[in-house]
N, C-alpha and C positions, 0 to 999 in steps of 0.2 A: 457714632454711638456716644452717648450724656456719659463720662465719665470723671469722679470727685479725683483729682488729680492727690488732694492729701491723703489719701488712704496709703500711697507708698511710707509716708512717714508717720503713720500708726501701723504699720507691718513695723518698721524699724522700732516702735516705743514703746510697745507689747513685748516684742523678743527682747530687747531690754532689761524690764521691768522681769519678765521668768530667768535670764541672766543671774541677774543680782540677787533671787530669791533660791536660785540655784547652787551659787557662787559660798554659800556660808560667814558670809562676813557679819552679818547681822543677825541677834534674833529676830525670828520671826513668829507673829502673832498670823493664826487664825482669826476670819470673821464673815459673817454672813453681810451680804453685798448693801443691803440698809441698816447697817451697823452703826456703832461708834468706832469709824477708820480713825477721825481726826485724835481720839484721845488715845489711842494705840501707837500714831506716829507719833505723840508727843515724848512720848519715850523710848521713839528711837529704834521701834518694831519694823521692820520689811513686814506689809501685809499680807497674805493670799487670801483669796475669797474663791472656796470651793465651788459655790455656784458660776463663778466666772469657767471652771473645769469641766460642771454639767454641761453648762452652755456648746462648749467647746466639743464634749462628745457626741451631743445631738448637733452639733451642724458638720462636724466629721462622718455623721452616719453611722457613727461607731458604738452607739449607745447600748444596741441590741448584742453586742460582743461581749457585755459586761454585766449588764440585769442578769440573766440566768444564775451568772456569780455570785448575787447579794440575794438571789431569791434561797438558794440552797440554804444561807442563814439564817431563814426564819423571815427575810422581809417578804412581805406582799408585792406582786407586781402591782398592783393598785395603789401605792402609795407614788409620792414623787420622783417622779423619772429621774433627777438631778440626783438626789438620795441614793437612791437600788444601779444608776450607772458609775454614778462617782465611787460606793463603795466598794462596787464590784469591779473596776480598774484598778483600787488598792488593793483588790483579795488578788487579781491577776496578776496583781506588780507589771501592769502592762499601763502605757499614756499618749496619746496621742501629743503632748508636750514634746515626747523625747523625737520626734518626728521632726514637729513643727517651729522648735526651736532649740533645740540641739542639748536638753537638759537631762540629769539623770531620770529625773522621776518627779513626783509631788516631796515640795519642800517642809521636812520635820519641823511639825509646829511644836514652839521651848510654851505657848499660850493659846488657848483656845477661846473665843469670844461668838457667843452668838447674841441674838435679837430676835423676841417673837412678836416681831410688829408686822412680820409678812404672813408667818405658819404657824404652826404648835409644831410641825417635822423638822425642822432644823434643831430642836433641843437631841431627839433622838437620836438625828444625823451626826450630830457636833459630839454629843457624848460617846458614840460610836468609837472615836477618833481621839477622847480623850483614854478613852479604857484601852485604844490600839497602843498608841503613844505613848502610856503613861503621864502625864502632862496635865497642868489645871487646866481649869475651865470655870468661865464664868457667862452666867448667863443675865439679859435684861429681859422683861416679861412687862410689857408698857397696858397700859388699858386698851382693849379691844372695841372695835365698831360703837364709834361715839361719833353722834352729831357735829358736835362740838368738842374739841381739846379745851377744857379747862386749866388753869392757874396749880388746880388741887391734880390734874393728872401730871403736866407738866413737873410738879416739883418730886412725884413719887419717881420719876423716871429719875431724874438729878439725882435723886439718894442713889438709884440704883449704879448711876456711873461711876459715881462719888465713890462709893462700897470697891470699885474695881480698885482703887489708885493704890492701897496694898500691895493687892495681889499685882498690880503693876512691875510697882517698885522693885517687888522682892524679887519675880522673872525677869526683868530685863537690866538688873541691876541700876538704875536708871532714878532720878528722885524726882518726883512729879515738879515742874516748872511752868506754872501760870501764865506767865509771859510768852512761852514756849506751845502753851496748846493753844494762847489768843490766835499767834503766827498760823498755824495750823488750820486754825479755824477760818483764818482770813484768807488762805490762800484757796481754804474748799470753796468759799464763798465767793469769790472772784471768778471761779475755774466752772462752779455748778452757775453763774448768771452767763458767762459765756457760752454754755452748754443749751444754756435756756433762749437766747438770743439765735443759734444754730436751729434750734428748733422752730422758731417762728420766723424764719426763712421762709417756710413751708408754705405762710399765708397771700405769698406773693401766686401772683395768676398760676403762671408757669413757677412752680415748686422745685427747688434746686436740690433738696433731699426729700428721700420718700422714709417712709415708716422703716424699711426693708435696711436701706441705708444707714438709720439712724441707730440698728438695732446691733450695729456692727461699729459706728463712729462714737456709742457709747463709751468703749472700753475702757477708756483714762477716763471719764467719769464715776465707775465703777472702780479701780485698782489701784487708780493713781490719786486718788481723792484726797487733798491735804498737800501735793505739792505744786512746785513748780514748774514740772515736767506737764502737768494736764492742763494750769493755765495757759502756758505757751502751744499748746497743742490746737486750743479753741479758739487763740486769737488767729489763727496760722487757717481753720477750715469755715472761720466766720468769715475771714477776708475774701478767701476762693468763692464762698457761698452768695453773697454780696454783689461780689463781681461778678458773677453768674446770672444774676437777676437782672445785675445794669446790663449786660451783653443782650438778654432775653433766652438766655439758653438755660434749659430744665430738665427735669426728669424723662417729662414727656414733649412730644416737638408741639404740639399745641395746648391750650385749654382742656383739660381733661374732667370728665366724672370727679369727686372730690370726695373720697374717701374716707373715714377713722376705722382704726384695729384696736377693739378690745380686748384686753387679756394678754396670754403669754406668748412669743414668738411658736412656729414651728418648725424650729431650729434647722432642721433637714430639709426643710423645703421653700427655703428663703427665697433662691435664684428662681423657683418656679413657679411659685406665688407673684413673686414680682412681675414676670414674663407674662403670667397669667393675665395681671389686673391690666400693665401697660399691653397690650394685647388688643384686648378688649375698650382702650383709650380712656382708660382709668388710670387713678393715681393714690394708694395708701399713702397720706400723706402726715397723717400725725397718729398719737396713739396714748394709752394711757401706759403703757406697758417702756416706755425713753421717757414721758414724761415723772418719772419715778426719780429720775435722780437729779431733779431740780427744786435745791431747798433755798428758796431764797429767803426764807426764816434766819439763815446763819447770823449768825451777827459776834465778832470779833468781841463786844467789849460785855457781850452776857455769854461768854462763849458754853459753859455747862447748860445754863437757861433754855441758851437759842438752837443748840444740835440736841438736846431733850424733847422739843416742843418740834422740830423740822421733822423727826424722829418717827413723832408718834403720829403727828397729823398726813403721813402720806395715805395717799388715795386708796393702798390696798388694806388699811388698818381702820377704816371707817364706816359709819355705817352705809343703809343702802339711800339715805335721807342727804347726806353728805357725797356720797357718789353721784349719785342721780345731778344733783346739785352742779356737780363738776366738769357733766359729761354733758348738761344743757348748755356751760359757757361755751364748754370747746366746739361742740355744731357751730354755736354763731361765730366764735373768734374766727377758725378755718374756715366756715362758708361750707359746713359738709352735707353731700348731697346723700350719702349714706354711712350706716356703720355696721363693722362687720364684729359678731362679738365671736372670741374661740374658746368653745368649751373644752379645754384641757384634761382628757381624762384623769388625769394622778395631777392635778394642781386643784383640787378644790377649790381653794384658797382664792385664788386669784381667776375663778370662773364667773362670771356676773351675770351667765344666761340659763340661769337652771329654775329662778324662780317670779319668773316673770317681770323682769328688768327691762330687756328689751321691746319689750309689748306697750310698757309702760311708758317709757322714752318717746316710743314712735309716737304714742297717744299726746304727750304734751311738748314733742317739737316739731313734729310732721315729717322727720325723719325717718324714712324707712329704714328696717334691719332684719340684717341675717344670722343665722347661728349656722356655725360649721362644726363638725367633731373632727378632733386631731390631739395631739397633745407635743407636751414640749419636747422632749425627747423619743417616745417611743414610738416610732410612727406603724406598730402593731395597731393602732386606735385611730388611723388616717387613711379614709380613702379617696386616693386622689383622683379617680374617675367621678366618684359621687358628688366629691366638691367639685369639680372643675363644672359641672352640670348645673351644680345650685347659684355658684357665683356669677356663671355667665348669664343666667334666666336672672338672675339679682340685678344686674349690670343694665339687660336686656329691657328690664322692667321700668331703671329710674328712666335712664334715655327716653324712652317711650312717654313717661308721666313728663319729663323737660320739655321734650315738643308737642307734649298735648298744651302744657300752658302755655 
């Protein structure tokens, strides 16, 4: 069985990383996962990023232990899974953390930071947690679904980071050091190319990481963003990945179906999904959903400019002119013989098959696609009888068109 041998030393760099945020030596700053991590570390913050904790509950399965909790306050089961499980593990004072790597609980944020370049729910989520806390909060609000990032959006975002360095200062005792957040910014930027190099692995025949993979080898992409610990982390599973290729050993043991996943993981059903698609001699092999935390806009010597502009322009903050756009490279970069979009029930956001996207796609790449319903967390909205029926006839159908041409 294909097994990514570094994944023991992301167990160790994760437990780590909730260690030290457990441990109280540092403030720590809150932030939403396509944040501004680099200008938080620049003063000296231990991050956490609550949605790395949603994530974490939907792939424990434990999600639905804790929704009933946040719905009694007023939220909607309809809203994001990540939101109504996260804050109903706080109402519980229960965490699958204290399990998985031996911590009290979720570490008290001294700062709260979101970004609404994914949702408009993470302000409510975040403010939540400010009212729990007592504790600031400051929010960025960048331009929504644009063709194009302009010069003029770009610099409204910069005021907005700019505006934070205050309330910085004041919370972390800490005096904002330019030189200090360039480092920071060099190190994301080193650590996000590495990350992006991991992912175009993928494009080789036999693919050494699959989507399923990479949605699990993200996590120092996401947590550890700005140091040193995720550079060395990517040089260490580029090499494995690499040498993986030159051996010819892959995901799957031959040429497979070829794959892309739109949208959000579902979280709970990672290993069966995978099992599913290799199964069937398929291979999810890239995604837009890991492609999210590759900004290779960073740039050390603009560093407000260039994490402003990498910020605003990700793929789930633009329009459908600019997606579409995105998701024709990636068919031909990958060689994908289909794409599977997931319509997330409580992720609106981050849904791309509701208004005829897909239809669309097929129409001007020859790509066939499927739509599944599931969602990230609650897998109350997932039937895995239903899908396993629509993916296989999916699967069933391109093979068929392959050896007809």
């Amino acid at each position: 069985m294909y097994r990514i041998k570094t994944t023991e030393l992301l167990k160790k760099i994760m437990g780590d990383y909730f260690q030290v945020l457990d441990s109280g030596q540092r403030k720590v700053a809150w932030c939403t996962s396509v944040g501004p991590a680099e200008l938080l570390r620049a003063f000296d913050f231990e991050v956490y990023f609550p949605e790395n904790h949603g994530a974490l509950l939907g792939a424990t399965r434990t999600a639905m232990d804790y929704i009933p909790e946040a719905m009694k306050c007023g939220f909607s089961g309809h809203v994001c899974s990540y939101t109504t499980s996260d804050i109903g593990s706080y109402l519980k004072k229960d965490t699958p953390l204290q399990d998985h790597y031996g911590v009290k609980g979720l570490p008290k944020p001294d700062l709260i930071v979101y970004n609404t370049n994914q949702c408009r729910e993470v302000e409510d989520w975040f403010t939540f947690y400010a009212h729990a806390y007592d504790c600031p909060i400051v929010g960025v609000h960048p331009p929504r679904h644009l063709d194009v990032v302009t010069q003029d959006e770009v610099d409204l975002v910069v005021k907005q980071f700019q505006k934070m360095i205050p309330v910085c200062e004041q919370t972390s005792g800490v005096k904002f050091d330019l030189d200090k957040f360039r480092d920071v910014v060099r190190l994301s930027k080193e650590a996000t190319l590495l990350w992006q190099k991991v992912l175009k692995t993928a494009k080789a025949p036999m693919t050494p990481i699959s989507f399923f993979d990479g949605a699990i080898h993200m996590g120092p992409i996401v947590v550890l963003r700005g140091t040193q610990v995720a550079k060395d982390y990517y040089e260490v599973l580029l090499e494995e990945l690499e040498g993986n290729i030159k051996a010819g050993k892959g995901v799957a043991p031959e040429p497979s179906i070829r794959i892309f996943w739109e949208g959000m993981p579902i979280w709970g059903k990672l290993r069966m999904m995978s099992d599913l698609f290799l199964q069937n001699q398929a291979v999810v092999l890239a995604s837009t959903y890991c492609s999210s935390w590759i900004f290779d806009q960073f740039d050390e010597t603009q560093p407000f400019e260039s994490t402003a502009r990498a910020y605003t322009e990700i793929f789930i903050n633009r329009s459908e002119t600019a997606k579409m756009e995105m998701l024709r490279n990636w068919m031909k970069e990958y060689r994908i013989d289909g794409i599977v979009f997931h319509d997330a029930k409580t992720c609106f956001n981050n849904s791309n098959s509701k208004f005829g996207m897909p239809h669309r796609l097929q129409e001007q790449t020859g790509v066939p696609a499927l739509v599944i319903e599931g969602d990230l967390c609650d897998l109350r909205f997932f039937s895995e009888g239903q899908s396993i029926t629509k993916i296989e006839t999916f699967l069933e159908q391109i093979e068929d068109s392959k050896i007809m041409s």
